[in-house]
DRENDO-1510 file (C-alpha; in Angstrom, 1 decimal, always signed):
<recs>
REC; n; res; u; v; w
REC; 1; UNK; -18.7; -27.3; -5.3 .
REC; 2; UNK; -16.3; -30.1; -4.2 .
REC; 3; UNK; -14.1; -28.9; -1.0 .
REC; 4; UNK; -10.7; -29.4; -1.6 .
REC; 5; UNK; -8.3; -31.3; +0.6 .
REC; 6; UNK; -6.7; -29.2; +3.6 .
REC; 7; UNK; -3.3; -29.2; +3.8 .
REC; 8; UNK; -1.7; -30.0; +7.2 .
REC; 9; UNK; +0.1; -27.1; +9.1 .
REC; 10; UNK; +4.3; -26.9; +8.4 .
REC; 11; UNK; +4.9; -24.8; +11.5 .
REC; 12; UNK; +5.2; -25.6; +15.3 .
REC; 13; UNK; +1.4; -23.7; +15.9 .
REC; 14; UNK; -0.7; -26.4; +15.9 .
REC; 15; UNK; -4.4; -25.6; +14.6 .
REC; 16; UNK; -7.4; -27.5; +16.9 .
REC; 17; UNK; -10.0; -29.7; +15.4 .
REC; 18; UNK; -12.5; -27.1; +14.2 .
REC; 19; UNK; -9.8; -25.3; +12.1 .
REC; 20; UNK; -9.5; -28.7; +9.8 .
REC; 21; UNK; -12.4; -28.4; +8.7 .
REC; 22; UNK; -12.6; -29.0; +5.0 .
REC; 23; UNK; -12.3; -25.7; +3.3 .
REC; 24; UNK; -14.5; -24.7; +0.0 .
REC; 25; UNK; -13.2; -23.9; -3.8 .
REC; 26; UNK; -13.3; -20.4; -5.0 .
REC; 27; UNK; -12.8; -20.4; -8.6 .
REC; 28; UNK; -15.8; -19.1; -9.5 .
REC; 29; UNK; -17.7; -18.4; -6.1 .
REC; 30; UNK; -19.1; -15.0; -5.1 .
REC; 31; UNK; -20.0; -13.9; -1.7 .
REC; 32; UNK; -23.3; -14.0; -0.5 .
REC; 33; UNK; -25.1; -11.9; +2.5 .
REC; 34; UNK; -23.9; -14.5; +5.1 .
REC; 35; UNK; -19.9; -14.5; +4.0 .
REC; 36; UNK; -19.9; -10.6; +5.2 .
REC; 37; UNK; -21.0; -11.0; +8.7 .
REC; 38; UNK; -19.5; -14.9; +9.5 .
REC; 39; UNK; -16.3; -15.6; +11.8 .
REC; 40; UNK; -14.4; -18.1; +12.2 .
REC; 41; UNK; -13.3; -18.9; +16.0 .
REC; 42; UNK; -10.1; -21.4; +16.5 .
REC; 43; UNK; -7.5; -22.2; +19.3 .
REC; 44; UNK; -3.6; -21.7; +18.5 .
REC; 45; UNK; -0.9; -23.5; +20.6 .
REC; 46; UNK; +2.9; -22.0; +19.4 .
REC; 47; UNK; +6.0; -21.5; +21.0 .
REC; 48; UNK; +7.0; -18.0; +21.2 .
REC; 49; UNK; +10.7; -18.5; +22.1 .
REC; 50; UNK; +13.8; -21.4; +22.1 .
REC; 51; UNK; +13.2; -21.4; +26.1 .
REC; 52; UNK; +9.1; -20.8; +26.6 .
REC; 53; UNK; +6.4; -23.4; +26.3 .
REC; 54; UNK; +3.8; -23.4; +24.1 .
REC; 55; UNK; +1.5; -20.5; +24.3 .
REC; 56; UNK; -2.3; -20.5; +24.0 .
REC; 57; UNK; -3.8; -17.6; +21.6 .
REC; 58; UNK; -7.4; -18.1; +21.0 .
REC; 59; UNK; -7.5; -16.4; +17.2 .
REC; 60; UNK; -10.8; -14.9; +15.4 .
REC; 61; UNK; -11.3; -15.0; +11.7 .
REC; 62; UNK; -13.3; -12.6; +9.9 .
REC; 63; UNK; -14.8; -12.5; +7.1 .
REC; 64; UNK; -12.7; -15.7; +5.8 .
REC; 65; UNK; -13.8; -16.5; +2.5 .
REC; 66; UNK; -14.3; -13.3; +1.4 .
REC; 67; UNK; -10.3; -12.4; +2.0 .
REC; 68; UNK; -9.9; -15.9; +0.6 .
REC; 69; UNK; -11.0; -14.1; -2.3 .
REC; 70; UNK; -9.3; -11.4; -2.2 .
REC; 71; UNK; -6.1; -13.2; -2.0 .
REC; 72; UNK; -7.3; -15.2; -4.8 .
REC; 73; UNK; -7.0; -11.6; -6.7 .
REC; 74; UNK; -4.1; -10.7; -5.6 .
REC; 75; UNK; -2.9; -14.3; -6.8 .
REC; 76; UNK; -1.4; -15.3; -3.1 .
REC; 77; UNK; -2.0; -18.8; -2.2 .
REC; 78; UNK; -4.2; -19.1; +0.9 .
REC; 79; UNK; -2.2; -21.8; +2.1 .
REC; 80; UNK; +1.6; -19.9; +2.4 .
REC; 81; UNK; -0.7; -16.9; +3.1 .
REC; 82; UNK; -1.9; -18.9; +6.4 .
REC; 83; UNK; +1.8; -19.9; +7.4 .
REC; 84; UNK; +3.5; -16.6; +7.2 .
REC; 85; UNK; +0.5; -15.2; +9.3 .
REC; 86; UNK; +0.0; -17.4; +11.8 .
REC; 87; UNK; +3.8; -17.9; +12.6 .
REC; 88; UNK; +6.5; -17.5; +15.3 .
REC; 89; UNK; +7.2; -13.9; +13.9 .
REC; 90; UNK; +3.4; -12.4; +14.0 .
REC; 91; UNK; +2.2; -14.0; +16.7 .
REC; 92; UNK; +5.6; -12.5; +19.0 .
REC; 93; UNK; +5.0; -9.4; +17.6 .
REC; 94; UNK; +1.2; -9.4; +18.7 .
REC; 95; UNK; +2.0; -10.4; +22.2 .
REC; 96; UNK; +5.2; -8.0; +22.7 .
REC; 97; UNK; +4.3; -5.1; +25.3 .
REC; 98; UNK; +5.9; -2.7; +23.1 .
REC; 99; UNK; +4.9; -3.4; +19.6 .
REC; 100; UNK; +4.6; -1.2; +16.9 .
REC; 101; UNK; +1.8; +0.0; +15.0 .
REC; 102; UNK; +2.9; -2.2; +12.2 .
REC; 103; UNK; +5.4; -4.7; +11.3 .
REC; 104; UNK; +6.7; -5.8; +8.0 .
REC; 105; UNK; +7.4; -9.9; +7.9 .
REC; 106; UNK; +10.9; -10.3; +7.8 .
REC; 107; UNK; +10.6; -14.0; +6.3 .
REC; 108; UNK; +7.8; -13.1; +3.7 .
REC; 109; UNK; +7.8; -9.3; +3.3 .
REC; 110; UNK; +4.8; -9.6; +1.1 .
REC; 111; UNK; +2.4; -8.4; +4.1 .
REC; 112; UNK; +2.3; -6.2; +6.9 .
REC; 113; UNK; +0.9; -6.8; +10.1 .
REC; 114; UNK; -1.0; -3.8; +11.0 .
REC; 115; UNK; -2.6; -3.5; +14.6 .
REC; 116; UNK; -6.3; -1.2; +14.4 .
REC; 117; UNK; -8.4; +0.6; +16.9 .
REC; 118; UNK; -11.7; -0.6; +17.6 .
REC; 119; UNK; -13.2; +2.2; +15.2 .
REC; 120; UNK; -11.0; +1.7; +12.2 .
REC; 121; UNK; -11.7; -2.3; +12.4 .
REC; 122; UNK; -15.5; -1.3; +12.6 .
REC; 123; UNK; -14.5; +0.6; +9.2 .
REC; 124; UNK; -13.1; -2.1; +7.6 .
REC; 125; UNK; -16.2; -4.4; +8.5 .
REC; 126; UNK; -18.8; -1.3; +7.4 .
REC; 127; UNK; -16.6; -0.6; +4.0 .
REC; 128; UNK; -15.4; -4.3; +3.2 .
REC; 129; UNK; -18.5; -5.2; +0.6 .
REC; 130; UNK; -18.3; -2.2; -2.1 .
REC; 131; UNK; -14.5; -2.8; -1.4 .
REC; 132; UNK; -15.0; -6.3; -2.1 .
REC; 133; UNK; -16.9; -5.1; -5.2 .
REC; 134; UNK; -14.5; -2.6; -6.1 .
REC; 135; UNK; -11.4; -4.7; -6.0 .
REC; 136; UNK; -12.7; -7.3; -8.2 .
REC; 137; UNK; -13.9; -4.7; -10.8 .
REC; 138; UNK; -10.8; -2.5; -10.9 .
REC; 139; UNK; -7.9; -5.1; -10.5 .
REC; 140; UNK; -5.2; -2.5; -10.9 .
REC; 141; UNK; -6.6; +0.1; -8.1 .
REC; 142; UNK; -4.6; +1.4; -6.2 .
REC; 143; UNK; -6.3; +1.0; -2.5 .
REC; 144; UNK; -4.4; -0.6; +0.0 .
REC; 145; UNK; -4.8; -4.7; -0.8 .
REC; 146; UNK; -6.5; -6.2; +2.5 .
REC; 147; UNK; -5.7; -9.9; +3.0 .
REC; 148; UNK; -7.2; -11.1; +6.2 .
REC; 149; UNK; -8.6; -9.5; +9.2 .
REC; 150; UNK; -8.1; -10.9; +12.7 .
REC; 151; UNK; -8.3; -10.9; +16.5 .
REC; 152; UNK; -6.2; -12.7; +18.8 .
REC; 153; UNK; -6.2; -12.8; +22.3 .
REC; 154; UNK; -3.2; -14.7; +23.9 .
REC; 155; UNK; -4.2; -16.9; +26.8 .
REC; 156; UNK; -4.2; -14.0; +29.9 .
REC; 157; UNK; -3.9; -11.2; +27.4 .
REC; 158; UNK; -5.5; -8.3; +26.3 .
REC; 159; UNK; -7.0; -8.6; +22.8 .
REC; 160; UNK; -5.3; -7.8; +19.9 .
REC; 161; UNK; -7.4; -6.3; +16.3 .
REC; 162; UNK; -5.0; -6.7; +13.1 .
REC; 163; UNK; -5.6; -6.2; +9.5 .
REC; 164; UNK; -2.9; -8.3; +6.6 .
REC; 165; UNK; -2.3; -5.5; +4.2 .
REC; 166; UNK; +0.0; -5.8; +1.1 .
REC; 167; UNK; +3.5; -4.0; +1.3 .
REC; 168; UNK; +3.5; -1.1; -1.3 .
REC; 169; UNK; +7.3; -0.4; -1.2 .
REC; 170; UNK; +8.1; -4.2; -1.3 .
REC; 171; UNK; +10.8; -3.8; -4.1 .
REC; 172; UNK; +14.5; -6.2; -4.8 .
REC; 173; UNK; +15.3; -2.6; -5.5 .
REC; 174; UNK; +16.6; +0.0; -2.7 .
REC; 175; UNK; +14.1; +2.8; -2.2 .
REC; 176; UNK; +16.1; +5.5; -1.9 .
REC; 177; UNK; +12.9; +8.3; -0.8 .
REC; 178; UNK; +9.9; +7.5; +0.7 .
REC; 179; UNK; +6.8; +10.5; +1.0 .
REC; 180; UNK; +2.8; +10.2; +2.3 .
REC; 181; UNK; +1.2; +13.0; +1.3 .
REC; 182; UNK; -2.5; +13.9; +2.2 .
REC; 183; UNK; -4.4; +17.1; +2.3 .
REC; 184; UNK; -4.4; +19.4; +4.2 .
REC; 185; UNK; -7.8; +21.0; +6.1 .
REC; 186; UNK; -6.9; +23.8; +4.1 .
REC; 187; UNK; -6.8; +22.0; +0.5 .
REC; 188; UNK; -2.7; +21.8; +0.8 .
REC; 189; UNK; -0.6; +18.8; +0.2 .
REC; 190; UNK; +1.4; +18.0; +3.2 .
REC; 191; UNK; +3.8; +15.3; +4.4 .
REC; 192; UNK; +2.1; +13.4; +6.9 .
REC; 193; UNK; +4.0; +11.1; +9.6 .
REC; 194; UNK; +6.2; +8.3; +8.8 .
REC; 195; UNK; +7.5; +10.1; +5.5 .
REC; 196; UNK; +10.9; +10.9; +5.7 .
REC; 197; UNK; +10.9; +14.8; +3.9 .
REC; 198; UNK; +8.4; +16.7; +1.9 .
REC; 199; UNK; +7.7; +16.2; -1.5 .
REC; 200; UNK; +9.8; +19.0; -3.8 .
REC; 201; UNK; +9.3; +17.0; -7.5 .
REC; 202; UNK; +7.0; +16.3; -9.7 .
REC; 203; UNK; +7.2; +13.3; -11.9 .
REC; 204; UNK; +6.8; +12.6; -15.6 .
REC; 205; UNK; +5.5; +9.7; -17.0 .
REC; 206; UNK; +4.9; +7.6; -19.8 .
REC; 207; UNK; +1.3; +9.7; -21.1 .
REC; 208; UNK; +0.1; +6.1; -21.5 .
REC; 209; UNK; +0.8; +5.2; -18.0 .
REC; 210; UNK; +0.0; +8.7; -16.9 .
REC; 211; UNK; -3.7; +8.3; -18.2 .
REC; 212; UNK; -3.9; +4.7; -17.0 .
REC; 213; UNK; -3.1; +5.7; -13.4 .
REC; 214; UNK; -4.9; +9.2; -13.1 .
REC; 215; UNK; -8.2; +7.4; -14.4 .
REC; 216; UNK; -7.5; +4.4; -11.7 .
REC; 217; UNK; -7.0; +6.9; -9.0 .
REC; 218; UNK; -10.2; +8.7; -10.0 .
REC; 219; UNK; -12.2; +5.2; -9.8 .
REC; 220; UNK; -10.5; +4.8; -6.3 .
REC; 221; UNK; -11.6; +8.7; -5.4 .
REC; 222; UNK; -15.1; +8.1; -6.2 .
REC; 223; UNK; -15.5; +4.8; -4.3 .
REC; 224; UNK; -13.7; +6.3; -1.2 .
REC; 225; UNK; -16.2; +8.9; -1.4 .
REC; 226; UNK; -18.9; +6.8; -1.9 .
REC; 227; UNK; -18.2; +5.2; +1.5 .
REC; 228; UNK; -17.4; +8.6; +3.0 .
REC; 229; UNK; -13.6; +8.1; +4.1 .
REC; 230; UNK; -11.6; +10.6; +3.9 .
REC; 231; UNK; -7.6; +11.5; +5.3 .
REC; 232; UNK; -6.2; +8.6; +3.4 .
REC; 233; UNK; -2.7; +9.9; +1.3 .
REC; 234; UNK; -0.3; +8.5; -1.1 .
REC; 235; UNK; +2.7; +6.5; +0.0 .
REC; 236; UNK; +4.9; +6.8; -2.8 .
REC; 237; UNK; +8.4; +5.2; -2.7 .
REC; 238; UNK; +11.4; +6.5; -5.1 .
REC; 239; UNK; +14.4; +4.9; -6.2 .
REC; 240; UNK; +16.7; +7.1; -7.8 .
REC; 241; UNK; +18.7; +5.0; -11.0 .
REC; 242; UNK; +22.6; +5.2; -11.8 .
REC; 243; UNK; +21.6; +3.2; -14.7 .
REC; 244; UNK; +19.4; +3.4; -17.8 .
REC; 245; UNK; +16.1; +1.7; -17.1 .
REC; 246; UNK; +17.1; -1.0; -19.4 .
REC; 247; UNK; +19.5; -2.1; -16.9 .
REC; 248; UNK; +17.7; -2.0; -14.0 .
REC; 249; UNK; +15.0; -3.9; -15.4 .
REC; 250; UNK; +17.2; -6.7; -16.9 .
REC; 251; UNK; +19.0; -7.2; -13.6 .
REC; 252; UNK; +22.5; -6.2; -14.6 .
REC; 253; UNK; +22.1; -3.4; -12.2 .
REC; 254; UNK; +20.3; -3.9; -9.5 .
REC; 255; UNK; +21.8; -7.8; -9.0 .
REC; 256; UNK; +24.9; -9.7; -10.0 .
REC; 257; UNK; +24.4; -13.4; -9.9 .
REC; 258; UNK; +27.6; -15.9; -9.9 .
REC; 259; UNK; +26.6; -18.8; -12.0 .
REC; 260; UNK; +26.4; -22.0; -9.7 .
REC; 261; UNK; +25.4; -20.3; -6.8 .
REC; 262; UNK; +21.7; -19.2; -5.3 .
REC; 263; UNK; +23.5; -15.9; -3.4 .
REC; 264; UNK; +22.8; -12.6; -5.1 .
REC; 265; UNK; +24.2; -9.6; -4.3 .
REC; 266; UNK; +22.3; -6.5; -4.5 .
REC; 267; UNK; +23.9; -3.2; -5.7 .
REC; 268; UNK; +22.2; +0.1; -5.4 .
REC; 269; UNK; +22.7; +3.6; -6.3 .
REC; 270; UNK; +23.9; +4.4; -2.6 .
REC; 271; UNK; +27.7; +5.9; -2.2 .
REC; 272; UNK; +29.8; +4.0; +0.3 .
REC; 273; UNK; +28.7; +7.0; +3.2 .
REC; 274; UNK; +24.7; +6.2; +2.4 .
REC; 275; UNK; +24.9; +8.9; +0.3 .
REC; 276; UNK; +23.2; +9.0; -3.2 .
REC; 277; UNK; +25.2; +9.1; -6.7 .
REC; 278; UNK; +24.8; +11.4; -9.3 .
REC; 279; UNK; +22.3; +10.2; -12.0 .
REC; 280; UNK; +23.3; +8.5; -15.4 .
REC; 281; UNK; +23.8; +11.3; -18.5 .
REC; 282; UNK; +20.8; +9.8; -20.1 .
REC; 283; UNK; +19.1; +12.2; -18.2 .
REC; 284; UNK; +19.6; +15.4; -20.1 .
REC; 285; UNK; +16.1; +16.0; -21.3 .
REC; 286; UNK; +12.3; +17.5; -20.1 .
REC; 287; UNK; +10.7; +15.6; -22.5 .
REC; 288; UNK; +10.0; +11.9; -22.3 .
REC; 289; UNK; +10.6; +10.1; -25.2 .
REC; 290; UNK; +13.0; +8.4; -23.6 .
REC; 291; UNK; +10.5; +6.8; -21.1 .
REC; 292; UNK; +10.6; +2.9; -21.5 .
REC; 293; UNK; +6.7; +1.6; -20.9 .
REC; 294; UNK; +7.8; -2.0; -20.7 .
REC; 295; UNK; +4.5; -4.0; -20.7 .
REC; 296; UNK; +5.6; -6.7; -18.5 .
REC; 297; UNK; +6.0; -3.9; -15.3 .
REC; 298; UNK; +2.8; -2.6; -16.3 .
REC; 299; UNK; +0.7; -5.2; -15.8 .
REC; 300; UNK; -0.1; -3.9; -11.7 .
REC; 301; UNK; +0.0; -0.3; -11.5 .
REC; 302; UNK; +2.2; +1.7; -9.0 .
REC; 303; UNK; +4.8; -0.8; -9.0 .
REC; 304; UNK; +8.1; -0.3; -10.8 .
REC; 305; UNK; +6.9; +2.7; -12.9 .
REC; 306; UNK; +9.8; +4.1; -14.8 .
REC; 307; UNK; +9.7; +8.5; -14.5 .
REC; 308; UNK; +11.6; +11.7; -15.1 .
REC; 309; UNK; +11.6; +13.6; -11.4 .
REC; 310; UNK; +11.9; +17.1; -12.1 .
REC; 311; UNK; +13.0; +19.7; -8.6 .
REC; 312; UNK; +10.3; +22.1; -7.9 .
REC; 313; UNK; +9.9; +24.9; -5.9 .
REC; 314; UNK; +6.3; +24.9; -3.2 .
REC; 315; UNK; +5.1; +27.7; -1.3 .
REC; 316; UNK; +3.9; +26.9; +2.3 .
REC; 317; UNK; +2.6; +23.4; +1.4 .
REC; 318; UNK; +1.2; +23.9; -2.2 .
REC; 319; UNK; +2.2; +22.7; -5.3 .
REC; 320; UNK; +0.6; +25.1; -7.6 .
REC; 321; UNK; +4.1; +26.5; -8.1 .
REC; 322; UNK; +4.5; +22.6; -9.5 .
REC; 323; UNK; +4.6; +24.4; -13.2 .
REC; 324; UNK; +8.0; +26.1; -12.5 .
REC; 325; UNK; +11.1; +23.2; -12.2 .
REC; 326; UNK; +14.1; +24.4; -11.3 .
REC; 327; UNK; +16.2; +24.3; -14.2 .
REC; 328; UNK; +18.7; +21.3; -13.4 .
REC; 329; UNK; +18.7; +17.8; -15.7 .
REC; 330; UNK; +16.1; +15.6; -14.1 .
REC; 331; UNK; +16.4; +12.0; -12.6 .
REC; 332; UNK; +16.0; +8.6; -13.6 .
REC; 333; UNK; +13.6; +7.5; -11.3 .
REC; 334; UNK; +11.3; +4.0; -10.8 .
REC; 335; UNK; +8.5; +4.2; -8.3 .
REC; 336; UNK; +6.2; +2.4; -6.4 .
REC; 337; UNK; +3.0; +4.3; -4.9 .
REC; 338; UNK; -0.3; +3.3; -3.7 .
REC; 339; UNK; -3.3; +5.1; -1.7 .
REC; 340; UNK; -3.1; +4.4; +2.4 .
REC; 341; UNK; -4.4; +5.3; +5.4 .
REC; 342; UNK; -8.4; +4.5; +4.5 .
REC; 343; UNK; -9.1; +3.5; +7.8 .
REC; 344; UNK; -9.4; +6.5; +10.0 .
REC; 345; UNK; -11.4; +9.4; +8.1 .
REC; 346; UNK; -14.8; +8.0; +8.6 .
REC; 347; UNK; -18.3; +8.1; +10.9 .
REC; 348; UNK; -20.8; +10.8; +11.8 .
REC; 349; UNK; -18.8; +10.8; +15.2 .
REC; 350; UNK; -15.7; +12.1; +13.7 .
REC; 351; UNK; -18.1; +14.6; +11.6 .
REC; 352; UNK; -19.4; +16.5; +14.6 .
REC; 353; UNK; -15.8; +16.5; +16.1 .
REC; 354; UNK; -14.5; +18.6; +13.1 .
REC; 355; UNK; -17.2; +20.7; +12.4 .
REC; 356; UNK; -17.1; +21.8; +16.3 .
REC; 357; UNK; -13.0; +22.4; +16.0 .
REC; 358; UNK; -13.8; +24.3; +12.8 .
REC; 359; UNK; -16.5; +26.9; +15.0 .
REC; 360; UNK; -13.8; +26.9; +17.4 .
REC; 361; UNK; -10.6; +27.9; +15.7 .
REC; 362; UNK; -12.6; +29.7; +12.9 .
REC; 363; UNK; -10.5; +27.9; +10.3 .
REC; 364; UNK; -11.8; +25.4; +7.1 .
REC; 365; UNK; -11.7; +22.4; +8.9 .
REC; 366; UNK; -14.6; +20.7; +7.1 .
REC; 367; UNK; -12.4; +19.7; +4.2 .
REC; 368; UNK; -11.0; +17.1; +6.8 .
REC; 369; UNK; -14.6; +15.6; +6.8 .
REC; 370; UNK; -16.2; +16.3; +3.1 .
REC; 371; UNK; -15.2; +13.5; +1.3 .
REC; 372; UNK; -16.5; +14.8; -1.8 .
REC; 373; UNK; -14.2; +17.9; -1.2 .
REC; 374; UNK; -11.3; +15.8; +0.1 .
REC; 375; UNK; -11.6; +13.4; -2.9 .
REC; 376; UNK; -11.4; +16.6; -5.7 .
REC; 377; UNK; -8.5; +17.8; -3.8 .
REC; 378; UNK; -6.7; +14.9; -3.4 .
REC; 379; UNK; -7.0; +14.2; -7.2 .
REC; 380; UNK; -6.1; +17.5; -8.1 .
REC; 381; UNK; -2.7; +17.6; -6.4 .
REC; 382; UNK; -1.9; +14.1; -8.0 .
REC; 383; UNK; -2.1; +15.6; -11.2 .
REC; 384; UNK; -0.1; +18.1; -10.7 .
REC; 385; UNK; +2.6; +15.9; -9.2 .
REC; 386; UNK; +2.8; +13.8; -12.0 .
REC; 387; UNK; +1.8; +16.6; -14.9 .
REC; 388; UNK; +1.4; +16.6; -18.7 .
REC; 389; UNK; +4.3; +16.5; -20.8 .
REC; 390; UNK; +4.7; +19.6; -23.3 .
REC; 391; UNK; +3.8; +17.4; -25.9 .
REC; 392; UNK; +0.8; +16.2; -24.1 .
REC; 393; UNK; -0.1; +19.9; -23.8 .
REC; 394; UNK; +0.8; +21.0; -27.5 .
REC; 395; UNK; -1.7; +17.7; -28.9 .
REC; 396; UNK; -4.3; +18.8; -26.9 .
REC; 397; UNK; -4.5; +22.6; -27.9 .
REC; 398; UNK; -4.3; +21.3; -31.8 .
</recs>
């Protein structure tokens, strides 16, 4: 195919000779054996601060075209992509002695930077062809979206491995409760790090929706087991409404816009001490026929799905006492979710660990490592968490 015409960097990193090269079309290419394993090597100079000169980062690309592609699926232009990545922010980030794990782009929070091990980058590389594959035969999936992988090694530095990963709870509405839930060696849902309390609702959805996202996250299951990872979990971010969903969706809740001006002012469901408001009244039912399915919010799943959170009482981790709700009105709720943490439960290595820490402590730690196991599990719990309306249950017995 005809290459297309590079376009010239806006930022002050400056890209050397061999990164203008002229870059191919992908409208209708497919990957061959040679786009899995090539790299692509280039020289950065950027200046890190107002006071510093410019800094020298040699920078490796992997796999290029085929997260060209990917971005192409995700419908992220490669070009704005490449700015926001190799700018001021990511590169200072990458270089900072006490970084993070991850960092969310505070000029396009799209992406997050997130820095790998040696072993979860050798994942990525092992798993990135059925992924590939996957992602471009299940659109909606709910795996983490990779972007771009990448290592950089500032000039007198250590190196640096980092995957581009899309932001699940990126949202112009406040999310109000954030929870990552995985299993358990034991077959229990539990909150793992980073999520802020443990889960204590289920939620009800549209059964249209419902099906729709149980049958994507048994596609995702099966390839995850297919490539034998397992430990990943769910983030799953919550906003709580004040507000019918009608009003949230058409803006006259969540944003008030003067006419003339480009400053919008968010509003949220928070009281003036951080503290959340009581629900709207439109929230005096179990049932959901009241759940809007609006077609334009469906078109990606996990983001902005409109549900009825209902309080429920666990026992020491489980949800199988999901089926008794406390009896209180439920919430309006929207949510954004999406499967993480697909890096790190994988290899023979990591096999024999486990199975020698299960002889050990004399306790089922092989669930940690079957991903068969870890994959029925995992989809179990997620149906209970988001379960079958009565109706649902009535129609099906008829």
């Amino acid at each position: 195919m005809p290459p297309s015409t590079p376009r010239l960097p806006t930022s002050r990193c400056q890209k050397s000779p061999v990164e203008m090269e002229e870059k191919p079309a992908l409208r209708e290419w497919e990957p061959s054996d040679l786009d899995f394993v090539s790299t692509s090597n280039f020289s950065l100079q950027c200046s890190i601060g107002s006071h510093t000169a410019n800094a020298k980062f040699e920078w490796v690309d992997y796999r290029p075209a085929v997260f060209r592609k990917l971005q192409e699926f995700g419908e992220i232009d490669n070009d704005d992509y490449t700015d926001s990545i190799r700018g001021h922010e990511t590169l200072k980030f990458l270089i900072s002695p006490e970084k993070a794990t991850s960092l969310c782009l505070q000029h396009d929070d799209r992406f997050i930077i997130k820095i790998l091990s040696k072993s979860e980058m050798k994942v990525l590389l092992e798993i990135l062809p059925k992924y590939f594959h996957h992602l471009k035969k299940y659109r909606r999936s709910l795996l983490p979206k990779f972007y771009g992988l990448y290592v950089v090694k500032p000039q007198g530095g250590k190196k640096v491995r980092f995957v581009v990963v899309g932001n699940i709870l990126r949202s112009d509405i406040s999310i109000h409760k954030k929870f990552n839930l995985g299993i358990s060696p034991q077959g229990r849902l539990v909150s793992k790090a980073g999520a802020e309390e443990d889960l204590n609702v289920a939620f009800h959805l549209h059964a249209a929706v419902r099906h729709q996202l149980l049958r994507q996250i048994k596609h995702d299951c099966s390839f995850l087991k297919e490539v034998g990872v397992t430990e990943y979990s769910l983030l799953l971010g919550m906003h709580v409404c004040s507000a019918p969903f009608e009003a949230v969706f058409q803006g006259h809740y969540t944003t008030t816009h003067k006419e003339g001006s480009d400053d919008t002012e968010k509003k949220t469901s928070d009281g003036p001490d951080g503290t959340q408001c009581d629900p709207a009244e439109d929230m005096t039912t179990d049932d959901n026929s009241g759940l809007s399915c609006p077609i334009e919010f469906e078109s990606e799943l996990g983001i902005r799905m409109t549900a009825r959170a209902v309080n429920t009482h666990r026992k020491e981790g489980n949800l199988a006492s999901l089926c008794h709700p406390r009896k209180q009105p439920p919430d309006n709720v929207i949510l954004h979710l999406g499967i993480v943490n697909i890096l790190q439960g994988h290899s023979k290595l990591k096999h024999v660990e486990h199975v020698f820490r299960s002889l050990q402590s004399d306790s089922p730690m092989i669930l940690a490592v079957n991903p068969k196991v870890y994959s029925t599990h995992f989809e179990e719990f997620l149906c209970k968490i988001f379960p079958e309306s009565e109706a649902e249950k009535i129609m099906k017995e008829l």
